[in-house]
C-alpha positions as CSV (number, residue, x, y, z in Angstrom):
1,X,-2.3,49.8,-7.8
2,X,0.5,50.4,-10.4
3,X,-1.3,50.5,-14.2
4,X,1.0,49.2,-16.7
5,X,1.1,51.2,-20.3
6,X,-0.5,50.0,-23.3
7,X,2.0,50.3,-26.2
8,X,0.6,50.7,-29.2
9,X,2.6,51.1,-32.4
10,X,2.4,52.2,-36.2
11,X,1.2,49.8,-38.3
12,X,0.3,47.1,-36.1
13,X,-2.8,44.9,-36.4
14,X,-4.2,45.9,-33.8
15,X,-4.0,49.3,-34.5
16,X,-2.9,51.7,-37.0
17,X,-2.2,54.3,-34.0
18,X,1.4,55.4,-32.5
19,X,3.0,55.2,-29.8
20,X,2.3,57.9,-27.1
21,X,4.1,59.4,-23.9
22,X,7.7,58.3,-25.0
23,X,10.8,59.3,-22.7
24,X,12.7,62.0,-24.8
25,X,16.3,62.6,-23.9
26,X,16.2,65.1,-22.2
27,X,13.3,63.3,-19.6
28,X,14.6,60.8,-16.5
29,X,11.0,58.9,-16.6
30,X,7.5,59.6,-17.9
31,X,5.5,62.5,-17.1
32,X,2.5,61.8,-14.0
33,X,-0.2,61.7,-16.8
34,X,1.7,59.3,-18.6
35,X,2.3,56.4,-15.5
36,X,-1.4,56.8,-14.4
37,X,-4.8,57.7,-15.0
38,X,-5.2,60.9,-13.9
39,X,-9.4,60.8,-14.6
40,X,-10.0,57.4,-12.5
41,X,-12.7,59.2,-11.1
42,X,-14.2,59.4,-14.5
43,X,-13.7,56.9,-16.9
44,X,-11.8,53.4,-16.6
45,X,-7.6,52.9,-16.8
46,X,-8.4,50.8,-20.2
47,X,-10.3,53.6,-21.6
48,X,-8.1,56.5,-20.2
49,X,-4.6,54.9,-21.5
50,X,-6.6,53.9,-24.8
51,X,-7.4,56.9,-25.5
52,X,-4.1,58.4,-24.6
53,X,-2.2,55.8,-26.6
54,X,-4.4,57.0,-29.8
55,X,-3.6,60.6,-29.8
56,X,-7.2,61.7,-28.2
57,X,-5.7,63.8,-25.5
58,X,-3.7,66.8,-25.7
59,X,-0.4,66.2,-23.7
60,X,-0.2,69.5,-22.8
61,X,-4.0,69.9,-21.8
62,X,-3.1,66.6,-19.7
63,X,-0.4,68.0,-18.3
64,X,-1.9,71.3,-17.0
65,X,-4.9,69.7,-15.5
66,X,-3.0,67.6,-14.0
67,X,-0.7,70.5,-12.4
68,X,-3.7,72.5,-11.4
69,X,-5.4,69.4,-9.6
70,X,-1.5,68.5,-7.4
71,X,-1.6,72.1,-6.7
72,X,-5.0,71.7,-5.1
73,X,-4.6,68.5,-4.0
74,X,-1.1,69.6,-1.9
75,X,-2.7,72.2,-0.8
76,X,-5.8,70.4,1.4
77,X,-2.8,68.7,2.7
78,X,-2.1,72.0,4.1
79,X,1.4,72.9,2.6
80,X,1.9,76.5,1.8
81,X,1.4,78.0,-1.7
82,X,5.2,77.8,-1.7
83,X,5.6,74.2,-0.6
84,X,3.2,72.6,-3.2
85,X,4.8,74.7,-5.8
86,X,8.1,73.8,-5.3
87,X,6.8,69.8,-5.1
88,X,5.3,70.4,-8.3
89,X,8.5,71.9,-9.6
90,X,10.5,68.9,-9.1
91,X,7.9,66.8,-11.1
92,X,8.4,69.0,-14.2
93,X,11.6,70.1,-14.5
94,X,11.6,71.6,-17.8
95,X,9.1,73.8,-16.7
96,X,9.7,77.5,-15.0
97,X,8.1,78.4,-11.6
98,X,6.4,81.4,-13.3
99,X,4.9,79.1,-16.0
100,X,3.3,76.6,-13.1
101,X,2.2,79.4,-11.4
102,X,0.3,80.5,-14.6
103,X,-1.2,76.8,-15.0
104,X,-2.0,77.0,-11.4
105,X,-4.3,80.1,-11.8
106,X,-5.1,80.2,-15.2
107,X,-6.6,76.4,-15.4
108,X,-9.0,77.2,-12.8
109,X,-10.4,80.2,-14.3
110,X,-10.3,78.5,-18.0
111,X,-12.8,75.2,-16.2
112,X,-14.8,77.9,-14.8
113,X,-15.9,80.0,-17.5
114,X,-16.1,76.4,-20.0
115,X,-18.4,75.6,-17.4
116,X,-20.2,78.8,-17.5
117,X,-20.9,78.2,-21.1
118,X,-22.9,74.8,-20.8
């Protein structure tokens, strides 16, 4: 069920928008967020990678979320704390284990008290 990315450059026709989720040099591929639609569950691939593609999403809000929900989602595959961590490690390389242990934890907690507030 591969999704293929909308491109979308400056100054088109189409759309006066740029061009999202690049490979910088120092990346081997595109980050998770980037090759799929990490909210199927909520909204549509052509709306997610729209979306995306227009600058609507924080990459880094993307990118968390989608750490915290791997974590979880390794997890009820019953790896250890350790295990999923590590996976998740060799997904983002540029980040520090300390630093996805802090997305881990801290993402959960921030959902939580958003939700609170509703």
């Amino acid at each position: 069920m591969g999704v293929q990315l909308i491109n979308v450059k400056r100054g088109t026709e189409n759309s006066p928008g740029e061009e999202r989720c690049q490979k910088n040099s120092s990346q081997q591929t595109l980050p998770p967020y980037c090759q799929v639609n990490i909210f199927r569950e909520f909204m549509p691939d052509k709306v997610y990678f729209f979306l995306l593609n227009h600058g609507f999403f924080n990459e880094r809000m993307l990118r968390n979320w989608y750490i915290h929900h791997r974590y979880y989602q390794l997890r009820s595959q019953r790896l250890s704390s350790g295990d999923a961590l590590e996976i998740i490690m060799s997904e983002f390389k540029d980040l520090s284990f300390d630093t996805i242990k802090k997305i881990v934890y801290n993402t959960g907690q921030q959902v939580r008290s958003a939700l609170e507030h509703l």
